[in-house]
C-alpha positions as CSV (number, residue, x, y, z in Angstrom):
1,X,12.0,42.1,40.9
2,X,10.0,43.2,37.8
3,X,7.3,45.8,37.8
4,X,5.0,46.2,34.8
5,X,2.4,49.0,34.2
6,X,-0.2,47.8,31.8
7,X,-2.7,50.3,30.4
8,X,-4.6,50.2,27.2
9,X,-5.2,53.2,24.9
10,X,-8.8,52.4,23.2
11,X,-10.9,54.6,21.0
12,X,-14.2,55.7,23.0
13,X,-16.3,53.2,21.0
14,X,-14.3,49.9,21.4
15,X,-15.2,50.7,25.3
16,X,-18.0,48.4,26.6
17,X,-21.4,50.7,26.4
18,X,-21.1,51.0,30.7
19,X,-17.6,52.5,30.3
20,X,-18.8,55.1,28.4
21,X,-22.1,55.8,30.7
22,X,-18.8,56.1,32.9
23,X,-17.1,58.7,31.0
24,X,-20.3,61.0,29.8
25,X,-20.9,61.4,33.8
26,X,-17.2,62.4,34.5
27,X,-17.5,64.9,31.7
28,X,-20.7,66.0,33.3
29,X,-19.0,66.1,36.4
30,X,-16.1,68.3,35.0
31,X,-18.4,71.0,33.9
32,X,-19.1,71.6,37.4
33,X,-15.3,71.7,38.3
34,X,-14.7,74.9,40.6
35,X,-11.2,75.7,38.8
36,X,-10.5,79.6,38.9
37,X,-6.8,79.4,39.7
38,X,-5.5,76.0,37.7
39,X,-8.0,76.6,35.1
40,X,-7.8,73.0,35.4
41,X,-11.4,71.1,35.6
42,X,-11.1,67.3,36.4
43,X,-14.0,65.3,36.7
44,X,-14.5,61.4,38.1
45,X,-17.2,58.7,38.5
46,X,-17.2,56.2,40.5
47,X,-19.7,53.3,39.4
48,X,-20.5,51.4,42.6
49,X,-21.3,47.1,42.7
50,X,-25.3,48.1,43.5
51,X,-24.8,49.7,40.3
52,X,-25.1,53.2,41.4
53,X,-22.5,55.9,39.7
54,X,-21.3,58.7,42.2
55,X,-20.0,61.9,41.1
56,X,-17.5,64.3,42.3
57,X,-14.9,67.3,40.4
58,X,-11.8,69.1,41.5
59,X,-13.1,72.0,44.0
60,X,-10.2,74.5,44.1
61,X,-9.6,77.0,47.2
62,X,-7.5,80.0,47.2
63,X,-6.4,79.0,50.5
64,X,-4.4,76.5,48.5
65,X,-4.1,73.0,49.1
66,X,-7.7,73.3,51.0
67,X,-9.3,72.6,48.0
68,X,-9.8,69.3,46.6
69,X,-9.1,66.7,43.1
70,X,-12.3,65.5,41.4
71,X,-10.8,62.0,42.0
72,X,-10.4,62.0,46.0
73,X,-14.3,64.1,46.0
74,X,-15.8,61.0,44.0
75,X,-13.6,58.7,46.0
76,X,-15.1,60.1,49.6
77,X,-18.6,60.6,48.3
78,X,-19.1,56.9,46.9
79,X,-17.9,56.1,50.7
80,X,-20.0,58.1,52.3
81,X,-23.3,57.3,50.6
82,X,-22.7,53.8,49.5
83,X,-20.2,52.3,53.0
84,X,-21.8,48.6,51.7
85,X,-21.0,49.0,48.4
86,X,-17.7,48.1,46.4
87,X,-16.2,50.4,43.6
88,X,-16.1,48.9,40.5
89,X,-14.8,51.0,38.2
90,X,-13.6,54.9,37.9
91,X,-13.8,57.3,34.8
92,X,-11.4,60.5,35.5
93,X,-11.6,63.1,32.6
94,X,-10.4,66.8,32.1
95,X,-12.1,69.3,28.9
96,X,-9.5,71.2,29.7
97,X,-7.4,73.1,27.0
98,X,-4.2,73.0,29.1
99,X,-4.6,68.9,29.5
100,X,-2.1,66.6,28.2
101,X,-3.4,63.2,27.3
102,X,0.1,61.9,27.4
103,X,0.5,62.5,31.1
104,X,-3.0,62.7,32.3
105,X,-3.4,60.7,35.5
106,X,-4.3,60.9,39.2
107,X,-1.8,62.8,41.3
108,X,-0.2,60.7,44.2
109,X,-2.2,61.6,47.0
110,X,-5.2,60.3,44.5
111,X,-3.7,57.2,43.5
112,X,-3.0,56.4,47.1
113,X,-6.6,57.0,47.9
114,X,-7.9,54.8,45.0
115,X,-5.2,51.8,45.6
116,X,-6.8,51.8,49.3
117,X,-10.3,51.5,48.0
118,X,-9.1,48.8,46.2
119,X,-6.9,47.0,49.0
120,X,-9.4,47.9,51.7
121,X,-12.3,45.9,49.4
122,X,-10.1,43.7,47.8
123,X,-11.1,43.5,44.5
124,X,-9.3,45.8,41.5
125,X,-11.0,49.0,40.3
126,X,-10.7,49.4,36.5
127,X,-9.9,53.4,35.7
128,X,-10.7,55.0,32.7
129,X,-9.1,58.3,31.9
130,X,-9.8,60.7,28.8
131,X,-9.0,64.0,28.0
132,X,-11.5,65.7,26.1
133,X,-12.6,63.3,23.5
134,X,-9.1,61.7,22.7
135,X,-8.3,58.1,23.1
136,X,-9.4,56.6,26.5
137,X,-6.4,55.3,28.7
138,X,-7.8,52.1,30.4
139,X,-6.3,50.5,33.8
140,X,-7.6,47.3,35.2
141,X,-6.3,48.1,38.7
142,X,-5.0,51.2,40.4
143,X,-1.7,49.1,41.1
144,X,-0.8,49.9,37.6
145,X,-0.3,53.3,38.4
146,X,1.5,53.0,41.6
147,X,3.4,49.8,42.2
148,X,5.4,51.2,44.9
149,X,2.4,52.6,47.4
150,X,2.4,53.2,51.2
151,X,1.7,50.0,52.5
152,X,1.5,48.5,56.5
153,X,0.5,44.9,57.4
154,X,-2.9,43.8,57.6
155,X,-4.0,47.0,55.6
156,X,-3.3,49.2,59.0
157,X,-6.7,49.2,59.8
158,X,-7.8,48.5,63.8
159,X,-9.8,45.9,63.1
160,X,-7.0,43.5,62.2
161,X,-5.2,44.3,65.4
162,X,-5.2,41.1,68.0
């Protein structure tokens, strides 16, 4: 078996003019981060197939792990106010001093949640991430970053049960 991660690293202006509507509203979505203890702010949006872009930023919680990633919040939200709609794409960004653009990606627990969103609707969901205004890292499905996920037959879900 061979397993290949493809991502591209692109300048923000080579990006297609909705990718970077994408971005600007995760940015705007970091400044709203809720990061006293990591001093970490991540921010996503989620650009729904109705065209509609859903924001959401890491909400930290001294009761520690209450609190929540920026991905999983814009994740959840885009479900719960769009349940027709698919995702299309996903900009994840952190302004952050203490970022590293060389290892800046969704923790497991996000990538797990994002690979469903993409299994459970059955089409890819390109990600974007950036950290601050470096190079853009660019994913044309959330397989790339986790070719080894949780999986069950029939995507688990109660409706495919007989």
């Amino acid at each position: 078996m061979e397993v290949r991660c493809i991502l591209q690293s692109l300048d923000y202006d080579q990006l297609p003019p909705e990718d970077q509507e994408l971005l600007v509203k995760a940015h705007e979505a970091a400044s709203k981060a809720f990061a006293p203890y990591s001093d970490f702010k991540v921010g996503s949006a989620v650009r729904m197939s109705s065209g509609a872009i859903v924001m959401g930023s890491n909400q930290e919680n001294i009761a520690y792990p209450s609190g929540l990633c920026g991905e999983r919040t814009a994740i959840f939200a885009a479900g719960a106010q769009y349940p027709d709609d698919e995702v299309v794409a996903m900009a994840t960004v952190s302004p952050s001093l203490i970022a590293d653009s060389s290892g800046f990606s969704p923790c497991g627990s996000c990538r797990q949640v994002i690979l469903e969103s993409e299994v459970r609707q059955a089409k890819p969901i390109r990600l974007l991430f950036q950290v601050r205004d470096e190079k853009v890292l660019v994913s044309e499905s959330a397989s790339n970053l986790m070719p080894f996920s949780f999986r069950v037959l029939n995507d688990g879900l109660k409706r495919n049960k007989g």
